[in-house]
C-alpha positions in Angstrom: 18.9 0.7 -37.0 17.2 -1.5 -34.6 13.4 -2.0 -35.0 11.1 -0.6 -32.0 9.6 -3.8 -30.2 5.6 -4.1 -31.1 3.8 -2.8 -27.5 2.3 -5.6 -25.8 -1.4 -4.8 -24.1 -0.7 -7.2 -21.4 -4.1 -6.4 -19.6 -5.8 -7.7 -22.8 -3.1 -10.8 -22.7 -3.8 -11.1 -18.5 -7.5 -10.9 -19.5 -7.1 -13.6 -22.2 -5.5 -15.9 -20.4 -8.4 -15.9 -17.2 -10.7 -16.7 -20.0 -8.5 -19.6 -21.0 -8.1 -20.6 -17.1 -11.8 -20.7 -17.0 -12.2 -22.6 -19.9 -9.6 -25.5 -18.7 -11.6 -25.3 -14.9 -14.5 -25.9 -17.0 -13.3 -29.0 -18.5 -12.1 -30.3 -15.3 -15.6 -29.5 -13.4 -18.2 -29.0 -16.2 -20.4 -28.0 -13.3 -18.3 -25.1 -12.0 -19.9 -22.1 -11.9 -18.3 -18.6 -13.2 -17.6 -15.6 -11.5 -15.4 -12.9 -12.2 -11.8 -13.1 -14.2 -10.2 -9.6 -14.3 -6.8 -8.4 -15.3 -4.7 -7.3 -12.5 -1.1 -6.0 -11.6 0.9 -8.3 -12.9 -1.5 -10.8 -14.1 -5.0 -12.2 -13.6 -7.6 -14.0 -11.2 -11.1 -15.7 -12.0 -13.6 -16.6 -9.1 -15.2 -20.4 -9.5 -18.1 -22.1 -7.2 -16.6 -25.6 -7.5 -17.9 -29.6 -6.5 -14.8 -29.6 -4.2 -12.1 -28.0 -2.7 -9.1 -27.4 -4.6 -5.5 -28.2 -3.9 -2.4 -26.8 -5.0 -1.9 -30.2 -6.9 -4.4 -29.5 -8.7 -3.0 -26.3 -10.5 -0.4 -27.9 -12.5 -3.5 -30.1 -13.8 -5.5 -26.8 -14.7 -2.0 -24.9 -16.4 -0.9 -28.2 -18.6 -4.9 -28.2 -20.3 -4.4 -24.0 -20.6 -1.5 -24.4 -22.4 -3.3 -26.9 -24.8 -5.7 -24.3 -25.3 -3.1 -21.9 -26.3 -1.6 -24.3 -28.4 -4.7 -24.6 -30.3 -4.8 -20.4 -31.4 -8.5 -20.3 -30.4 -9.8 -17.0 -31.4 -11.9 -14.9 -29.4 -15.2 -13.6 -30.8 -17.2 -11.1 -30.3 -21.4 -12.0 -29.8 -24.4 -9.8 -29.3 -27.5 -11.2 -28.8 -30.8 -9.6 -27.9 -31.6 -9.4 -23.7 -33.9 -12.4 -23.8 -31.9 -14.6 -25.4 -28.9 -13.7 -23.8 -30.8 -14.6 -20.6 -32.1 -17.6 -21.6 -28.4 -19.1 -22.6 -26.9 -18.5 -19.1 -30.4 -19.6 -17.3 -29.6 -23.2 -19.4 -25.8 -23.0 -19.0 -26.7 -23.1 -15.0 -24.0 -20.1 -15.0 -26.4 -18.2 -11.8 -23.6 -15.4 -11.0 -23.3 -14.7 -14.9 -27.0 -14.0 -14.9 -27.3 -12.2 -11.9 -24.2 -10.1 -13.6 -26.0 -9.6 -17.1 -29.3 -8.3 -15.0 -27.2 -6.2 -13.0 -25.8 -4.9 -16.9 -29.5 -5.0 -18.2 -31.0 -2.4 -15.0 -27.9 -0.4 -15.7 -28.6 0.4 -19.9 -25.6 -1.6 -20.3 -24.7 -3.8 -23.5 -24.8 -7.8 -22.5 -21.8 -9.4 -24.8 -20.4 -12.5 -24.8 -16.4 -13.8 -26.1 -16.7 -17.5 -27.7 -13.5 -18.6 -27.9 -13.6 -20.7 -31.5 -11.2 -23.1 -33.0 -9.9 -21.5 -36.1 -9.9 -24.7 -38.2 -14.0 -25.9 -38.5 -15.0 -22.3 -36.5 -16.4 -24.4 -33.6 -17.1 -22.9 -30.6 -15.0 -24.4 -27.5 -16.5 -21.8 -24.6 -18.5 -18.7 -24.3 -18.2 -16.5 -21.2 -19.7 -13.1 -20.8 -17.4 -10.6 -21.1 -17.0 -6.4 -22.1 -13.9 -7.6 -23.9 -10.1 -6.5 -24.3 -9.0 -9.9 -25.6 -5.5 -10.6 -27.4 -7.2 -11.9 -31.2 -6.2 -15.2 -30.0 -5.0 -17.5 -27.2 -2.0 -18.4 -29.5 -1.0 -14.2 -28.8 -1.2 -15.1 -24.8 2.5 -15.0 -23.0 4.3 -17.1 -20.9 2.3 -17.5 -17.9 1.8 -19.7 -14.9 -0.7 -20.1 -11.7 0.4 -18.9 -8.7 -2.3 -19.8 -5.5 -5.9 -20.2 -4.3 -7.6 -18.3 -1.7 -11.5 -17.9 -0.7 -13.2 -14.7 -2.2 -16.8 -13.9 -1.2 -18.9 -12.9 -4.2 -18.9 -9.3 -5.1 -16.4 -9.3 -1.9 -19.4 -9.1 0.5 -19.4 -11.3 3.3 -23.1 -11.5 3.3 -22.5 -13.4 -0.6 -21.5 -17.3 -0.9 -17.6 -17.8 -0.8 -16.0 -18.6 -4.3 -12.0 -20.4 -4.8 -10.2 -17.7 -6.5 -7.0 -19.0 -8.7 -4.8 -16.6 -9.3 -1.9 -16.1 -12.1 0.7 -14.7 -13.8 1.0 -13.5 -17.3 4.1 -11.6 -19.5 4.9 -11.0 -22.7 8.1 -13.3 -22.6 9.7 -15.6 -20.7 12.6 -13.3 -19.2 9.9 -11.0 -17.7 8.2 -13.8 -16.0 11.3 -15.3 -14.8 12.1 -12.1 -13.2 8.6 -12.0 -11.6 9.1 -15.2 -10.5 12.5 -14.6 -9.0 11.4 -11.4 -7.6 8.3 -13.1 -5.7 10.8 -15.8 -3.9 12.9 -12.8 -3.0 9.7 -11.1 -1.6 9.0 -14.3 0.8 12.5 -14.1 2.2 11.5 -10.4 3.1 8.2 -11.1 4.2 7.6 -8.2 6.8 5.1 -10.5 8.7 7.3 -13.2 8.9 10.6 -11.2 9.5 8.1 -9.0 12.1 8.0 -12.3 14.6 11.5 -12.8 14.1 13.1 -9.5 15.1 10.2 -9.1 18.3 8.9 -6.2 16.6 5.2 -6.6 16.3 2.5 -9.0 17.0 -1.3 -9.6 16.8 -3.9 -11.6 18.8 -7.3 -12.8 17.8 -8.4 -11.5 21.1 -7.6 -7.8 20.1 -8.7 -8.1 16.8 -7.6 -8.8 13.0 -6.0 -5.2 11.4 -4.8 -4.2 15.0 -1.1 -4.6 15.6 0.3 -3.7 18.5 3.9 -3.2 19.0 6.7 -4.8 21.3 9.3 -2.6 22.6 11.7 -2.9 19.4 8.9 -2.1 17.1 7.7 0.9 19.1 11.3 2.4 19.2 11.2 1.8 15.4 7.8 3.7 15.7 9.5 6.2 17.7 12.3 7.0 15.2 9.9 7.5 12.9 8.0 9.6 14.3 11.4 12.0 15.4 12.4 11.8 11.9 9.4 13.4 10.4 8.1 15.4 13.3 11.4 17.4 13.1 11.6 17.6 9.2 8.0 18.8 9.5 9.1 22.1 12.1 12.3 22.5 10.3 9.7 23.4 6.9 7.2 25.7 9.0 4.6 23.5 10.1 2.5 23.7 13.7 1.6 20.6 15.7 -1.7 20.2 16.9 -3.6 17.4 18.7 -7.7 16.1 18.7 -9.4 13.8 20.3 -10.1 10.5 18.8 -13.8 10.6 18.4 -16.1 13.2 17.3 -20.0 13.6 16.8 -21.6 12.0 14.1 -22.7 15.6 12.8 -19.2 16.6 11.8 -18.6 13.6 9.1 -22.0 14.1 8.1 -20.8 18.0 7.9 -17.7 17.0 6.0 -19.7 14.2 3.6 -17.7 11.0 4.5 -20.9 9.6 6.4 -22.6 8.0 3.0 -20.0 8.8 0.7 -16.8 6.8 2.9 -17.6 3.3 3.2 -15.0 2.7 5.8 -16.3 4.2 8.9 -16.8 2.8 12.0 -20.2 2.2 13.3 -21.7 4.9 15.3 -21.5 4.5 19.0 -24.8 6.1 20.9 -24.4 7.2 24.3 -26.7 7.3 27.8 -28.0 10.4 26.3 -28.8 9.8 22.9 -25.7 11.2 21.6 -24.1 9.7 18.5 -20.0 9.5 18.1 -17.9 7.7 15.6 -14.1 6.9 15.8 -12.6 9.3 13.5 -11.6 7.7 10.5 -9.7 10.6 8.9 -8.2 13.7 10.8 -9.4 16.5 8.4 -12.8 17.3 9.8 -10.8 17.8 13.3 -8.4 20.1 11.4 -11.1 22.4 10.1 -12.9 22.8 13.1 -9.5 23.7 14.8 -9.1 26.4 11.6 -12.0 27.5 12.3 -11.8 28.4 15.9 -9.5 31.2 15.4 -9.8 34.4 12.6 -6.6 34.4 9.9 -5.2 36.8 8.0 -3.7 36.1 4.8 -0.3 36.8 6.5 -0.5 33.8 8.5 -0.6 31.7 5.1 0.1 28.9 4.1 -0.9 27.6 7.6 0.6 24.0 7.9 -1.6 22.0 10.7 0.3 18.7 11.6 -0.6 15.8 13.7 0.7 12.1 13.9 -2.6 10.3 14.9 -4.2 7.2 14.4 -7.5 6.8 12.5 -9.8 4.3 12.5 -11.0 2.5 9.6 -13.9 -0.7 9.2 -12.0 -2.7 6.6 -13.2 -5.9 5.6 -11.1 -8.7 8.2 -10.2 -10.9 4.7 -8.4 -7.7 3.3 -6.1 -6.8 6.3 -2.7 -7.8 5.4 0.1 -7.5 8.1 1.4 -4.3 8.7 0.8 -3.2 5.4 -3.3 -3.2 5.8 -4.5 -2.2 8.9 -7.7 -0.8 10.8 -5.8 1.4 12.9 -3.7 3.5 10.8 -1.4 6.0 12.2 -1.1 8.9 9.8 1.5 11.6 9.4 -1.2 13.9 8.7 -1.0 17.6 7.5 -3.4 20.0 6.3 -1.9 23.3 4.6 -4.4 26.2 4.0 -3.4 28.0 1.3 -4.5 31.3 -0.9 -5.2 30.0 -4.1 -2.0 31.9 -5.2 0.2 29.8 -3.4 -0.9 26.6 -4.6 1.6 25.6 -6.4 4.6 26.9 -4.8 3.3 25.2 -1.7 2.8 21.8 -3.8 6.6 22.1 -5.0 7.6 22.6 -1.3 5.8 19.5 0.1 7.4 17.3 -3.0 11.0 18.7 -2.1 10.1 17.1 1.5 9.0 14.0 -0.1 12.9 13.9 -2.2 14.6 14.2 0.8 12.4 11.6 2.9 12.9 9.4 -0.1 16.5 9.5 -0.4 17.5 9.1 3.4 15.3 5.8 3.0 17.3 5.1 0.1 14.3 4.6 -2.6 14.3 5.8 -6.0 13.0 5.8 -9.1 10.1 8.1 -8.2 6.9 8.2 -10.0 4.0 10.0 -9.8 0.3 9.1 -10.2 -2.7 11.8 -10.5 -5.5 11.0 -9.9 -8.6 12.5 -11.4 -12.7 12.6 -11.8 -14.4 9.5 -13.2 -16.4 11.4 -16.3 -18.8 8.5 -16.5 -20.0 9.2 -12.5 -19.7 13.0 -11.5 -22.5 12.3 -8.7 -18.9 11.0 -6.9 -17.8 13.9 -5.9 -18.5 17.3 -4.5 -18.0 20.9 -6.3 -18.8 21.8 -9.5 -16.6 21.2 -12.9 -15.0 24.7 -13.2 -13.7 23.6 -9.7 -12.4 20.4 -10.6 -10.7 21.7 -13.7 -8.6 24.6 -11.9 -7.4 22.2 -9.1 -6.7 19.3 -11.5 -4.5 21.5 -13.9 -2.8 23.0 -10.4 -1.8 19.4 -9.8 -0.9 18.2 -13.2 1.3 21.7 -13.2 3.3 20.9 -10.1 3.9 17.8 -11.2 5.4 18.5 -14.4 8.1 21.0 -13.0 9.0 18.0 -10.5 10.4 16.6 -13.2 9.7 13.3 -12.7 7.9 10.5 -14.7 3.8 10.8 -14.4 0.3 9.4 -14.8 -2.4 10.7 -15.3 -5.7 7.9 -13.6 -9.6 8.4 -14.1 -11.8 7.9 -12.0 -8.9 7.3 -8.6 -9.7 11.0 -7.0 -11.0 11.7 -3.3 -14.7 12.7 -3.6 -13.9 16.0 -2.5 -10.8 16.7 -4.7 -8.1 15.3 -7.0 -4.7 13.9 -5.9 -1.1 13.2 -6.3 0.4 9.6 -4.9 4.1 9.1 -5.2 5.2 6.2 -6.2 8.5 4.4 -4.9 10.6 1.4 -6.4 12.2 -0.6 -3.1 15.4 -2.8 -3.2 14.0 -6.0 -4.9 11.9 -3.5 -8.1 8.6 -3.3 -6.2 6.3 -0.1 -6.4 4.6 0.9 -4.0 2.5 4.2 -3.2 4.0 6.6 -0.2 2.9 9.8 -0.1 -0.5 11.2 -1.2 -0.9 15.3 -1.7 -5.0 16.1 -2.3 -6.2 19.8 -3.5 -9.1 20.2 -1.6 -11.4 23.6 -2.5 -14.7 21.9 -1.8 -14.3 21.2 1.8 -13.4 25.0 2.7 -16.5 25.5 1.3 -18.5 22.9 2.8 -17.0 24.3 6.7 -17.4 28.1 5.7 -13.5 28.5 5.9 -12.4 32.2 5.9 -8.9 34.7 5.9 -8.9 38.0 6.0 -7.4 39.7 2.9 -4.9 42.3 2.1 -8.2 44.2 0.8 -9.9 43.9 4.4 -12.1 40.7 3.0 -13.3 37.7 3.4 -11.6 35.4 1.2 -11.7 31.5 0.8 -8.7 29.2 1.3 -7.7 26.2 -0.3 -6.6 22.8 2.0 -4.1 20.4 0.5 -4.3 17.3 2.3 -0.9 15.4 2.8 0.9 12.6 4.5 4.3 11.9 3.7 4.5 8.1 5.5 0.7 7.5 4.5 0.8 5.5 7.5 3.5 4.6 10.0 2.1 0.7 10.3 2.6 0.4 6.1 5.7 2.6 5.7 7.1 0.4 8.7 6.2 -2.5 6.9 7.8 -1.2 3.7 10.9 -0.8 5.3 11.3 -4.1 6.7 10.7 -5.7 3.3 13.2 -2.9 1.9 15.9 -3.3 4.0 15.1 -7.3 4.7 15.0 -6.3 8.5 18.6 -5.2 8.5 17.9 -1.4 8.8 20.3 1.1 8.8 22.1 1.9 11.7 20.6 5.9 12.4 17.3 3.3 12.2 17.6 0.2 13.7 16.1 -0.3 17.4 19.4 -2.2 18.7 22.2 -0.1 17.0 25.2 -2.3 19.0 24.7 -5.2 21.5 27.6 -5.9 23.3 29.4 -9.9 23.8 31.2 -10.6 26.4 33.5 -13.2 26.1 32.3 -14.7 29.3 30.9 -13.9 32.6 34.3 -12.6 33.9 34.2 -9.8 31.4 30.5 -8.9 32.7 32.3 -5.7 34.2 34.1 -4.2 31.4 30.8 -4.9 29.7 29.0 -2.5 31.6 31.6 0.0 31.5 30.9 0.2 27.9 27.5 0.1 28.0 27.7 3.0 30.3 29.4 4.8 27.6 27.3 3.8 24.9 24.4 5.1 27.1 25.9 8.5 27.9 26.5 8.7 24.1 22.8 8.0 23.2 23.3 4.6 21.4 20.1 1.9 21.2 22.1 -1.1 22.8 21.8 -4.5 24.3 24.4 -6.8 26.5 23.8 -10.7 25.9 24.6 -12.0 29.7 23.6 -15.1 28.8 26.1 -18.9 29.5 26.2 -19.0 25.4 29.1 -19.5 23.6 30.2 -16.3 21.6 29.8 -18.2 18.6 26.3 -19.0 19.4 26.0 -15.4 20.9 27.2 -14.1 17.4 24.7 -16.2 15.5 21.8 -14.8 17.2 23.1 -10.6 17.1 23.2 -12.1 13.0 19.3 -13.3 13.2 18.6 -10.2 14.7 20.5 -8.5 12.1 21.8 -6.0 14.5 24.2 -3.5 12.7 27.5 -3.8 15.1 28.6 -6.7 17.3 31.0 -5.3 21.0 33.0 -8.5 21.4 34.4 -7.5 24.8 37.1 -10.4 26.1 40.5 -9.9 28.1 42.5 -8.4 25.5 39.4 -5.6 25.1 39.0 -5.2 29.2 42.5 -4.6 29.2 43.7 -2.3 26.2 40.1 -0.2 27.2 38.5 -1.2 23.3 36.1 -2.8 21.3 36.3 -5.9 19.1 33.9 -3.8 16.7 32.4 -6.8 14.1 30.2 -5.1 11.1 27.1 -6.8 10.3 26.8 -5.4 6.8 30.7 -5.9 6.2 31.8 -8.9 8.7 34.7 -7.4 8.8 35.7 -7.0 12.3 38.5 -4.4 14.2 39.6 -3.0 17.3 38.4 0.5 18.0 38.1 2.4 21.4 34.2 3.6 22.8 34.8 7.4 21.8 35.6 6.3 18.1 33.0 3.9 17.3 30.1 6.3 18.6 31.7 9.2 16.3 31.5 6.4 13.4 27.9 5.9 13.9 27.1 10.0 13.8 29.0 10.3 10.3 
């Protein structure tokens, strides 16, 4: 029988090897000053205040003196020393943001440790960084890794802080897994939704609008628009009621709802001629309650399902906006269900049926799912008491289980006003990324004095569950692209068929078909233009547009199509009537 692999704590490796990049910055610029040097998906990063600006030549420079340090099995050791002297080291070392850091620890009650990393021949000490730990035992134990890029990082990520070069880098556990990393990242800049986004005229962005604000050219709002068809009528086909709210409301109602001091992301406040304060909403669930609230239930109208596809507005940081995928307006397929407690978890089971099917006419798979729960070390966090919290967490971790699918279970990652379920997608190249989120809410019907009528004749208290399926139309949509490398399906894409004439004579027949293809209700284009249909063919290819309509004399005259696939490039002669019915199968 075949022995079980030893398990690999790669975090510990990741965080290893920072330590190690820090050490080999150091002996390149013995006056660089530390930062921070994490663990992170898929590898590691450390923050350096540095005599110069780096280059990327200077990278394989820094990984060929890491993998010396490797070489040499250095162990990592573990040092307490008393406050004062602890101090004192980093004040001589001239490492500022270290001591800033162990003062921060020191306010907090918090240990101050340091790792020495020690040669294991004569037991002398090569470098000393302060660190909480989770360290392979030595550097010899660190995989196959390699540095990847440098950005700019503001300290602490404040803007107001002095900007530090970041290196990142990748660690595994063997070389196959970080060739496949590797491999995958080149696949991932061929898919590049930003890049591919230009390309295909879908989106664009101007400095004079404003970083995180896309706005969308005809192809990309018809993409928006099938989208939005898609899920609207899944949505009414599963009992749920569209509403619509305004796009700002009165400072009192997020101070009401507890975002204002607990949500870092709102927008400022905007004070009017009359001394009234608004704020651009930056979630839709205040709106929602107010709406619930403007009417008397009875438990026989539940579960209620509010709806709404709207776009919030969110302050995020311009340095961590990122294409399509992080935005500051975000376009949410928002619902709200109000629930008796009772129905829970049959309603939770309903929404992730929706979320199967929506998966699988996307064609993802591999679902996961991550629950997200209290941090125990800061209940001040959130609202509601622990008997609360308990019941809606095991209500989640319950519904979950009879999905059937594989789960985690994440401290600390729940909304301050209630735990949560994020689904978890695998896309065509192996990514994961997070889709739908699904939050049990029984603090909030509190907070707005929510009410049904029972089948006793009393008051009794719903629960929400707060859930979009999308997240957000501007990420999902740039999901997709990378996905489906911009060639999306045909019930998808916003050109479905363009149609290539031969030449201008055929320009008649051309627009016969189009007429036909209109009446039928397919997305299409003619190219008019004096190119040749070669050159006409290698564009409708760039623009990955699913079917080619060469129309010439032999077309004009038999009444067909020269139908050219661009999945298959195979190519063959159908009539009008039969390639629309191919596209409805």
């Amino acid at each position: 029988m075949a022995k079980d692999k030893p398990k690999v704590d790669l975090d510990a490796m990741r965080h290893s090897c920072a330590h190690v990049l820090a050490q080999a910055v150091l002996d390149m610029f013995p006056e660089a000053k530390l930062g921070i040097g994490p663990a992170i998906e898929n590898g590691f990063y450390y923050d350096f205040e540095l005599p110069r600006t780096l280059i990327p030549e200077d990278l394989p420079l820094i990984e060929k003196r890491m993998k010396q340090i490797v070489k040499q099995n250095q162990r990592f050791v573990l040092k307490e020393e008393p406050v004062n002297e602890s101090l004192e080291f980093l004040k001589q070392t001239g490492q500022t943001y270290k001591m800033e850091l162990a003062k921060e620890f020191m306010d907090r009650g918090d240990d101050i440790t340091f790792y020495e990393n020690v040669m294991p021949a004569d037991g002398k000490g090569m470098f000393v960084d302060l660190c909480r730990g989770g360290h392979t035992d030595h550097t010899g134990q660190i995989g196959p890794f390699k540095l990847m890029s440098i950005a700019g990082a503001y300290w602490k990520g404040s803007e107001k802080n002095p900007m530090l070069q970041r290196i990142y880098g990748t660690c595994w556990a063997n070389r196959d897994d970080l060739d496949t990393h590797l491999k995958q990242l080149e696949e991932a800049k061929k898919r590049d939704h930003r890049v591919l986004g230009k390309q295909l005229g879908l989106f664009a962005f101007s400095d004079l609008v404003g970083a995180g604000y896309p706005m969308f050219l005809p192809k990309g709002e018809c993409l928006f628009g099938v989208l939005n068809e898609y899920i609207t009528g899944l949505k009414k086909r599963n009992g749920y009621s569209f509403v619509r709210i305004p796009h700002v409301a009165k400072e009192e109602l997020y101070v009401k709802s507890g975002h204002m001091g607990k949500y870092d992301a709102m927008m400022p406040a905007m004070e009017t001629a009359d001394g009234g304060r608004y704020v651009m909403k930056a979630m839709n669930c205040p709106h929602h309650f107010e709406l619930y609230n403007s009417e008397p239930h009875s438990y026989k109208e539940l579960p209620l399902r509010y709806a709404e596809n709207t776009a919030v507005y969110r302050n995020e940081k311009s340095g961590e906006v990122n294409g399509l995928l992080r935005v500051k307006c975000i376009t949410q397929d928002d619902t709200h269900h109000f629930v008796k407690h009772d129905q829970i978890e049959e309603e939770i089971d309903m929404i992730l049926g929706l979320t199967k099917e929506l998966f699988d006419k996307f064609g993802f798979e591999n679902f996961k799912a991550q629950i997200s729960i209290r941090d125990p070390e800061n209940p001040d966090k959130y609202f509601g008491d622990d008997k609360v919290w308990d019941i809606a967490e095991k209500k989640l971790i319950a519904s979950v289980k009879r999905w059937g699918n594989e789960y985690v279970i994440e401290e600390g990652e729940a909304a301050f006003y209630g735990p949560k379920i994020d689904i978890m997608v695998m896309d065509a190249i192996g990514r994961e990324w997070q889709l739908t989120t699904v939050q049990l809410d029984f603090n909030q019907p509190e907070n707005f004095d929510m009410k049904y009528t029972g089948e006793d004749g009393k008051d009794h208290r719903p629960a929400v569950l707060h859930v979009a399926i999308y997240g957000s139309f501007e990420r999902f949509l740039g999901i997709l692209i990378e996905h489906y490398a911009g060639a999306f399906p045909v019930w998808l894409a916003p050109v479905q068929a363009i149609i290539l004439p031969v030449s201008e004579k055929f320009s008649k027949y051309a627009d016969k078909v189009a007429g036909e293809l209109n009446k039928a209700g397919v997305r299409y284009e003619i190219d008019n233009s004096n190119e040749s249909l070669g050159k006409k063919i290698r564009n409708a290819e760039m623009q990955k547009i699913p079917y080619m309509l060469v129309v010439g004399e032999k077309e004009a005259e038999e009444g067909t199509i020269a139908v050219r696939s661009y999945e298959t490039k195979k190519q063959e002669a159908l009539n009008v009537k039969d390639f629309v019915a191919s596209l409805l199968v």
